[in-house]
Structure formats: structure tokens, C-alpha cells
C-alpha positions in Angstrom: 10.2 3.0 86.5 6.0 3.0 86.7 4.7 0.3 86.5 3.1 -0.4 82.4 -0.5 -0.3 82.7 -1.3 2.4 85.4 -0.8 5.8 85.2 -0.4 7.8 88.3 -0.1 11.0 86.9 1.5 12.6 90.0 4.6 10.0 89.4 4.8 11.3 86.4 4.7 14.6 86.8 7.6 14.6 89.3 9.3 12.5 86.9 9.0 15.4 84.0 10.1 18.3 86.7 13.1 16.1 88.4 14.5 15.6 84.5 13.7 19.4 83.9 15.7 20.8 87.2 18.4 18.4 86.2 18.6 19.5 82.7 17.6 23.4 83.1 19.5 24.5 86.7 18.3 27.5 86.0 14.7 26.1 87.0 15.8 24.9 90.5 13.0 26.7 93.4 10.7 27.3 91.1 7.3 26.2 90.4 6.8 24.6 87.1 3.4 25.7 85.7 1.6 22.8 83.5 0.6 25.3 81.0 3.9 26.1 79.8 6.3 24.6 77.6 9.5 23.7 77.7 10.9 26.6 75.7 8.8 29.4 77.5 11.2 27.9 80.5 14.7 28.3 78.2 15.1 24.7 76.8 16.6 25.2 73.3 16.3 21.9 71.0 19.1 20.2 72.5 17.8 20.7 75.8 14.0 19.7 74.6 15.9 16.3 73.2 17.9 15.6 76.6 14.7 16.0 78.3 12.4 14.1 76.4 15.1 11.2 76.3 15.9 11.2 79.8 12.1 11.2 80.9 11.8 7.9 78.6 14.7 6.7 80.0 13.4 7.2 83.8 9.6 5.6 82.8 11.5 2.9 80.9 9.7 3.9 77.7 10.2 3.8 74.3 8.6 6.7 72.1 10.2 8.2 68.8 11.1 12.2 69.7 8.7 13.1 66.9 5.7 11.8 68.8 6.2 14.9 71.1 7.0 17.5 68.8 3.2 18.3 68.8 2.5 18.4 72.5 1.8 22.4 73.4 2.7 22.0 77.1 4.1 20.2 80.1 0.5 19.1 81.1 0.2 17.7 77.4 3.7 16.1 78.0 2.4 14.0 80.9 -0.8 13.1 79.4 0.8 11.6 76.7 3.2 10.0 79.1 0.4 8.7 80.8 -1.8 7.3 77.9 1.7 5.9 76.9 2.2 3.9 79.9 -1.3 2.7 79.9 -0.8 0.6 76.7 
């Protein structure tokens, strides 16, 4: 869990990428590009919910699923995640 009140965006970032290998195996040994999103890399809604959930579970946050529905991309993702965990 990260600490509430700083964001270290690199934390973050590995957070987002370890839930993504775990959830997409398909993903393992590659790169993850922060100007994708999740479904340009095969996550379907169920998979989009499992990730979402288990990166809030991993940062000990608690967001509704809708507040990410508008985030274009995995550097969006961790922004918000960031600003998030700055509150």
C-alpha cells in the first residue's frame, strides 16, 4: 500500500502493470506503453473490472469503477491514481 498523501508515480505505475500481467498473461515480456489502454491490450469488461478492482485493492483505495470509465489511457490511469492518493 502507498502511503495517502504522496504519490510516487513510479510505485504506481508498477502497481497498474503487476495487476495487468497478472490479469492479461498474455501481456507477460512485454512492454506496456502509457499511451494505450487497457482494451488496445485485449482486456474485455470483465477483465477492465478485475483490473481496476485489484489495483484499488493493492493502493488500499476506495474509488467507484465509474470514476475510470473516462480515463483514455494507462498514463491517465496512474494520474488519477496518483491525484487519488494525494487527497
Amino acid at each position: 500500500m502507498i502511503p495517502v498523501g504522496r504519490c510516487n508515480r513510479d510505485e504506481i505505475t508498477r502497481v497498474v502493470h503487476e495487476v495487468m500481467f497478472s490479469i492479461l498473461p498474455t501481456l507477460r515480456g512485454q512492454t506496456i506503453a502509457g499511451d494505450k489502454s487497457l482494451e488496445e491490450y485485449g482486456a474485455d469488461s470483465v477483465d477492465r473490472v478485475e483490473i481496476i478492482l485489484a489495483i484499488l485493492n493493492r493502493l488500499g483505495a476506495r474509488k467507484p469503477l465509474s470514476a475510470f470509465s473516462s480515463l483514455a489511457d494507462i498514463n491517465e490511469m496512474v494520474d488519477y491514481l496518483c491525484e487519488m492518493n494525494q487527497v
